[in-house]
C-alpha positions, -999 to 999 in steps of 0.1 A, spaced: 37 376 -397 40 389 -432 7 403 -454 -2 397 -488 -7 430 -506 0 418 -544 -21 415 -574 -2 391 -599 -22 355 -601 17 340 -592 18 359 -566 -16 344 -555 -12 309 -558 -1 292 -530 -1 250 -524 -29 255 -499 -54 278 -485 -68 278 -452 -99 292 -441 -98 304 -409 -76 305 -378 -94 289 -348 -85 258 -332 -88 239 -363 -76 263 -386 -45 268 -367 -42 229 -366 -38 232 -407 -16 258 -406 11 242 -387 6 206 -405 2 219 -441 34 243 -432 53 216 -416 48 195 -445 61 220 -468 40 234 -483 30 271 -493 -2 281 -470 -24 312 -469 -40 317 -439 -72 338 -443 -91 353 -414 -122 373 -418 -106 396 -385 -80 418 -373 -46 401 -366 -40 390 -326 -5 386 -317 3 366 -289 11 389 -259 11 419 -273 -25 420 -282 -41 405 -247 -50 444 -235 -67 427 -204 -49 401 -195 -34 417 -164 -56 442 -154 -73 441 -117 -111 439 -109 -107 476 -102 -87 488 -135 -123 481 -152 -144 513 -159 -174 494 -154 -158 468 -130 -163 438 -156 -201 447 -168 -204 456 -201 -226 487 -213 -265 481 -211 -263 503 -241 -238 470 -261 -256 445 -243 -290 454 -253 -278 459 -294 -260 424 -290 -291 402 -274 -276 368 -284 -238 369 -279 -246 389 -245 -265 363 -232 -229 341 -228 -210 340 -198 -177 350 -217 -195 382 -227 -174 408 -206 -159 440 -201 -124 419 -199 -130 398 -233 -155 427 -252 -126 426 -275 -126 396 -285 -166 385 -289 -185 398 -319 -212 423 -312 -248 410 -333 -251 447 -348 -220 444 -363 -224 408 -377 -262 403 -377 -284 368 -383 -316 355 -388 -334 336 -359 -359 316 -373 -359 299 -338 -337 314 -307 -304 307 -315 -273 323 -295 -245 327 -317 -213 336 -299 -180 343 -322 -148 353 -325 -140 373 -354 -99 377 -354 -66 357 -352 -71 329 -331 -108 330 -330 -123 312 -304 -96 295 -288 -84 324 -271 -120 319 -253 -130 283 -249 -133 263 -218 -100 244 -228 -122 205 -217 -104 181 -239 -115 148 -236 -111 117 -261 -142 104 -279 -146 61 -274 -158 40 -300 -189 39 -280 -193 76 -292 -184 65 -333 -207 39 -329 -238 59 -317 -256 64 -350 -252 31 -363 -266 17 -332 -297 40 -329 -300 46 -359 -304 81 -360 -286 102 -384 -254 79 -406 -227 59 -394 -197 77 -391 -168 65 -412 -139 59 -386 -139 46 -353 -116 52 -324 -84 28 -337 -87 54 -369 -83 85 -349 -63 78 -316 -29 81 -329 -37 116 -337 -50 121 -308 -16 111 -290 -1 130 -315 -22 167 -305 -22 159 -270 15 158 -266 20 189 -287 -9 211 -272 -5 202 -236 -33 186 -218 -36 179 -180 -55 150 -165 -53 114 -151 -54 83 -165 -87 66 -152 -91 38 -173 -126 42 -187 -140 25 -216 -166 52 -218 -134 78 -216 -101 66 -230 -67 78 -215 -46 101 -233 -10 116 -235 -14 137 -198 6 159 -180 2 159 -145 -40 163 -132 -51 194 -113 -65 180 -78 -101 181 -69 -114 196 -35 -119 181 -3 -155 180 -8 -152 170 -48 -133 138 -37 -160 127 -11 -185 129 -38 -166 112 -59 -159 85 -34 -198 83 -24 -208 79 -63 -185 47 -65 -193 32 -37 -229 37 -43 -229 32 -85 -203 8 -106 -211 25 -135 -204 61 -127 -174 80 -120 -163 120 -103 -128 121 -124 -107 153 -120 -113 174 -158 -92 168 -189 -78 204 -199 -59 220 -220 -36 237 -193 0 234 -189 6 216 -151 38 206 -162 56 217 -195 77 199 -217 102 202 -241 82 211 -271 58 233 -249 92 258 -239 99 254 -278 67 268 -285 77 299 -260 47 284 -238 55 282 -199 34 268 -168 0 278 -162 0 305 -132 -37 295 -123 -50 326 -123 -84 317 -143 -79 346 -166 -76 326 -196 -104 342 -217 -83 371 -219 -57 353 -236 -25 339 -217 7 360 -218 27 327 -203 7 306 -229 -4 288 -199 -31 275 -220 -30 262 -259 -44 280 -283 -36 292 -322 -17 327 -311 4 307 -287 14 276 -301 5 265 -339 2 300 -360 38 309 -342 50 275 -349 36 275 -386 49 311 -391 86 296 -379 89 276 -414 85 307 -437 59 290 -457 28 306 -441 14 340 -456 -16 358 -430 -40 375 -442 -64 392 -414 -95 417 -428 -101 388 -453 -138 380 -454 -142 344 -473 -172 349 -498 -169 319 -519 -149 285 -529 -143 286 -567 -148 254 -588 -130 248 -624 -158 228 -643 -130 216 -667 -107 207 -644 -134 196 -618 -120 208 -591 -115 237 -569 -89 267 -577 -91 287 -549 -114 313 -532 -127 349 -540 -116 366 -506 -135 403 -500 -109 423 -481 -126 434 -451 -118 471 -449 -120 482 -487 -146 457 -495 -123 452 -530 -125 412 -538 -97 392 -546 -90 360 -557 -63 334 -545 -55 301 -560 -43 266 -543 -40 231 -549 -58 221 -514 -81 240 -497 -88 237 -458 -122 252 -449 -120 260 -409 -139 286 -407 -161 276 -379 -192 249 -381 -219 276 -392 -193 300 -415 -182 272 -429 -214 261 -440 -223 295 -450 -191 294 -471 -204 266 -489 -239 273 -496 -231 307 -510 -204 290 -534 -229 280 -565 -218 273 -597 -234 252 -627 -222 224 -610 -231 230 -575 -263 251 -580 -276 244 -538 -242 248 -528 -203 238 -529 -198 199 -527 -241 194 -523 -248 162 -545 -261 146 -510 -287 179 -503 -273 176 -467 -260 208 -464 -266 226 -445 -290 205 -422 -288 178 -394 -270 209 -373 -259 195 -336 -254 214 -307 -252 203 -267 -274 206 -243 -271 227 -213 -304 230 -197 -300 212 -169 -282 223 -133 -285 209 -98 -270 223 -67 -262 210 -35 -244 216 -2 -227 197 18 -223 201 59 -189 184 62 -150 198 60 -157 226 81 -120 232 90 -105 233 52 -108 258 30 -99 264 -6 -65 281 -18 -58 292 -48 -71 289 -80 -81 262 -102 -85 267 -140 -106 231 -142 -130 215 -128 -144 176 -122 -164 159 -147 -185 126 -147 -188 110 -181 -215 99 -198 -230 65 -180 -265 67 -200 -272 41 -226 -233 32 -229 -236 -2 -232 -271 -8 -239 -298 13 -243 -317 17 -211 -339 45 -212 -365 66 -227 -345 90 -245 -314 82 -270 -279 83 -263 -271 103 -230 -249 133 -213 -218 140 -188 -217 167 -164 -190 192 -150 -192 193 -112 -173 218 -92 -172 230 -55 -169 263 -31 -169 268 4 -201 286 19 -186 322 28 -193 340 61 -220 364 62 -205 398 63 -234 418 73 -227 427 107 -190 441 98 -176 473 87 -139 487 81 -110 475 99 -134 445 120 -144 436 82 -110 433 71 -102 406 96 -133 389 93 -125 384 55 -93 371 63 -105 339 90 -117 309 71 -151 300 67 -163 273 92 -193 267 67 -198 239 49 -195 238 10 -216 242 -18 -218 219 -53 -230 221 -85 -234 199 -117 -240 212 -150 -254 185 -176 -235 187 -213 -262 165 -233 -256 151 -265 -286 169 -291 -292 147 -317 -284 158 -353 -319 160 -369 -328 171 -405 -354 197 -386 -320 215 -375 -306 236 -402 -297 266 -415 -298 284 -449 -288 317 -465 -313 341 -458 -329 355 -499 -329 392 -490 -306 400 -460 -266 409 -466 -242 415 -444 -217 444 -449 -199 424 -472 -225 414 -494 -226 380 -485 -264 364 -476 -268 365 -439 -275 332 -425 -309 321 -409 -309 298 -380 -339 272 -372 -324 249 -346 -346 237 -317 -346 213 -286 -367 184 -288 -386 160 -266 -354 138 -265 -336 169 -253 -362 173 -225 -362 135 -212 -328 141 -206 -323 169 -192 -354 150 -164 -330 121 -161 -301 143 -150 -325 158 -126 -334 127 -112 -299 106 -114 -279 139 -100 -308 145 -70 -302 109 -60 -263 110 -61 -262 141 -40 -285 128 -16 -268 92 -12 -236 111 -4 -249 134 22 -259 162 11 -287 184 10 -307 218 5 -306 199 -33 -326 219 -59 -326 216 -100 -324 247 -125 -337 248 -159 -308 272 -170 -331 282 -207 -299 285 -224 -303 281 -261 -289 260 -292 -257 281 -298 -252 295 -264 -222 268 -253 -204 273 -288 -203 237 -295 -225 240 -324 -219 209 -351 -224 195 -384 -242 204 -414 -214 191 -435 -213 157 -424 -189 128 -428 -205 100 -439 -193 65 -458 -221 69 -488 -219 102 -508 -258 101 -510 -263 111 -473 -229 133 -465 -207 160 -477 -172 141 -465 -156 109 -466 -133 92 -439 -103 115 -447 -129 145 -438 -124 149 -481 -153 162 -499 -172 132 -522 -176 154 -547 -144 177 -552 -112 159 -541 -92 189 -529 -112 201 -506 -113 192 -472 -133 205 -439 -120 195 -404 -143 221 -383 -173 218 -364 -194 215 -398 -177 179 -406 -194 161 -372 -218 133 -378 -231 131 -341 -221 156 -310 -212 126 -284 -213 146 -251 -175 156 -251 -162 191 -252 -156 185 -296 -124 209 -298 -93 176 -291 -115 160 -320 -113 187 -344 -75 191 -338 -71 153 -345 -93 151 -373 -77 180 -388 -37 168 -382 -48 130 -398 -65 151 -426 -35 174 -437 -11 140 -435 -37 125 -457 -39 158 -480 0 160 -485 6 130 -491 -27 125 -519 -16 155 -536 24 145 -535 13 108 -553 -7 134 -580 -43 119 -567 -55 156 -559 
């Protein structure tokens, strides 16, 4: 991938700039690329080549200094990214440490990041599921926060059009609540998963155990082996990034495939501080880039900028880009910015085991898990608490105790097959509603390295939050127990806004530019040439993993973009 080091304003002008290289990010690079046009790529970290750069990916348990656990020393300096379950000695490399990019909590907030090529997609969980119209529809039914501007007829071909090119496993179950997408074959569920499944629709009609919608390669295709991606191996290692490109993300599939047109230029170290807006022309020119190691600022210029820099950095982005004509931030006629931030909820937990099976086991591995879709105020609204949540539900087998064996007699113990029964959990993933009490702002004292105004966080769970996370109690309690199983007990996990990565919105789409930053095309209202297709764009959070949206949103907002600009409309 090639590196800008020149100082002529030619030189930097390019068609379009994008901001950032995550799942999103990526997404504009291929599309803008494809299309023809001359992209820069900026990313505020060091470059991650696919491959070459995974140092863990095929290590053993025992390669590890500290066998997986990271420092008490890092862990104790880094109290909010630490906190996260992909915070390990195997993906240390790849998670930002606080003391190295520190934040203000107003109220607990666990920001996890990834600051290089790829971002977080060489981390995420990889849950790709389709939003419903059900799911477009939820503000304008509640009432809470603004109709979205699309519905799901606006954004499903795109959807196909991701699906087929990323590579997403799963089974077409026919749900209104769910729609079907553009599958490779599904992983199975356990012996165990399916009688649960079974029990909960014989016992519910509107409820339903489905086998996981991931972004996993069961079966590749044509374009996947043109991508240099081959089948997944199952070895649930994906977090340390996938030298088979077993699993999508930028360094495998769309920054290789945008590089492969010779229109994109990369640019790692290159810390966005601001978007720059020409008053005359009333638009924006480009963005002042602080290079990360010399801390020497540069400017590059574009005819379309895409701003993927992640939900929160994006926002940051924005509110630290004043001018005369955006004093409280780039694009902020509406005052939205910044505010109405949305996260999901992942409180709740209930476990379960299940006497029954005794004679199977499990084999192998299994880089997905089973998932039950939202079935809370879907159709009508039907309890205390607004819109609802789904939940991931995955199994084991109960081990045998090992206590009594030593040496050789413990080496043959480990290797006969549990005659135990099986244990089950459910983790709830509730939709948080998008409040104007849930924002963020630049903080008037406190700079990063860079110079740039750190960025205070005052995002909080509410009584909503809470009723849910009751209901799940309840609803999962009674499932478990209608299909037989027992020793059921409920877990307030106390993890915080931030701590599942799906944070959301503060530059919200919206039909009237009173009340949001972004039209239906995800187009700033107030400067044309400017798009955002990340997290920061969301209206609501719906309870699906939001990484297949951003993807489509982003593709249908690059078509959109090339051809505006190409008619001379941008």
């Amino acid at each position: 991938m090639s590196f800008l080091n020149i100082d002529s304003i030619k030189e930097r002008t390019f068609d379009a700039i994008v901001i950032g290289t995550g799942i999103s990010g990526g997404w504009a690079a291929k599309e803008l690329t494809g299309k023809g046009l001359r992209t820069l790529v900026l990313e505020r970290g060091r470059d991650v080549k696919h491959i070459t750069d995974y140092p863990t990916a095929m290590k053993n348990p025992w390669e590890f200094p500290h066998l997986g656990q990271v420092p008490l020393e890092i862990k104790q300096k880094s109290p909010a990214s630490s906190g996260h379950y992909i915070f390990s000695e195997a993906t240390l490399h790849f998670v930002v440490k606080d003391y190295e990019h520190p934040f203000v909590q107003d109220k607990p907030f666990s920001w996890m990041r990834g600051y290089q090529v790829g971002g977080r997609s060489l981390l995420w969980a990889r849950q790709t599921q389709r939003w419903s119209d059900f799911d477009f529809e939820g503000p304008a039914r509640d009432g809470f926060a603004v109709d979205w501007p699309i519905r799901y007829a606006d954004i499903a071909p795109w959807y196909s059009y991701v699906e087929k090119f990323a590579g997403i496993s799963g089974n077409k179950d026919g749900l209104p609540s769910l729609p079907d997408g553009e599958f490779l074959p599904p992983h199975e569920m356990s012996c165990v998963e399916k009688h649960f499944s079974q029990q909960v629709a014989k016992n519910y009609k509107d409820r339903h155990i489905i086998i996981g919608r991931t972004a996993n390669l069961t079966e590749p295709k044509q374009i996947h082996y043109a991508q240099g991606r081959a089948k997944c191996q199952h070895r649930t290692l994906c977090e340390r990034g996938c030298p088979y490109g077993g699993y999508f993300s930028t360094n495998s599939s769309t920054l290789p495939w945008a590089e492969r047109t010779g229109k994109m230029t990369l640019r790692p170290h290159s810390v966005v501080h601001s978007i720059i807006y020409d008053e005359q022309k009333k638009k924006a020119t480009g963005v002042r880039v602080i290079d990360a190691n010399t801390k020497e600022m540069t400017e590059y210029y574009a005819k379309i900028i895409f701003l993927n820099a992640s939900a929160l950095n994006s926002n940051l982005i924005l509110l630290n880009s004043q001018s005369n004509r955006f004093p409280n931030g780039f694009g902020n006629d509406s005052g939205v910015l910044g505010k109405y931030i949305g996260f999901h909820n992942y409180r709740g937990r209930v476990s379960a085991e299940y006497d029954g099976f005794h004679d199977t086991t499990t084999e192998g591995k299994r880089p997905n898990g089973a998932y039950l879709p939202r079935f809370r105020n879907v159709f009508k609204q039907e309890t205390d608490f607004l819109r609802g949540y789904a939940a991931s539900v995955g199994s084991s087998k109960i081990g045998n105790s090992n206590d009594d064996f030593w040496g050789e007699s413990l080496k043959e113990h480990l290797e006969k097959p549990s005659e135990n029964g099986w244990n089950m959990g459910a983790n709830m993933m509730g939709e948080v509603l998008t409040k104007e009490s849930n924002f963020i702002r630049l903080d008037p004292n406190l700079k990063d390295d860079w110079g740039i105004p750190q960025l205070r966080m005052s995002v909080d769970f509410d009584d909503n939050d809470m009723k849910m996370v009751k209901d799940f109690y309840e609803q999962f309690t009674e499932m478990f127990t209608k299909a037989g199983f027992t020793n059921i007990k409920t877990m307030d996990t106390k993890r915080v806004p931030g701590n599942e990565n799906h944070e959301m919105g503060g530059i919200r789409m919206g039909k009237d530019p009173k009340t949001s930053m972004l039209n239906k095309w995800n187009q700033m209202h107030a400067c044309k040439n400017v798009f955002v297709t990340d997290g920061g764009c969301m209206t609501s959070t719906s309870t699906q993993n939001p990484s297949l949206t951003y993807m489509a949103l982003t593709a249908r907002a690059a078509d959109y973009a090339v051809k505006e600009m190409r008619k001379g409309n941008i």
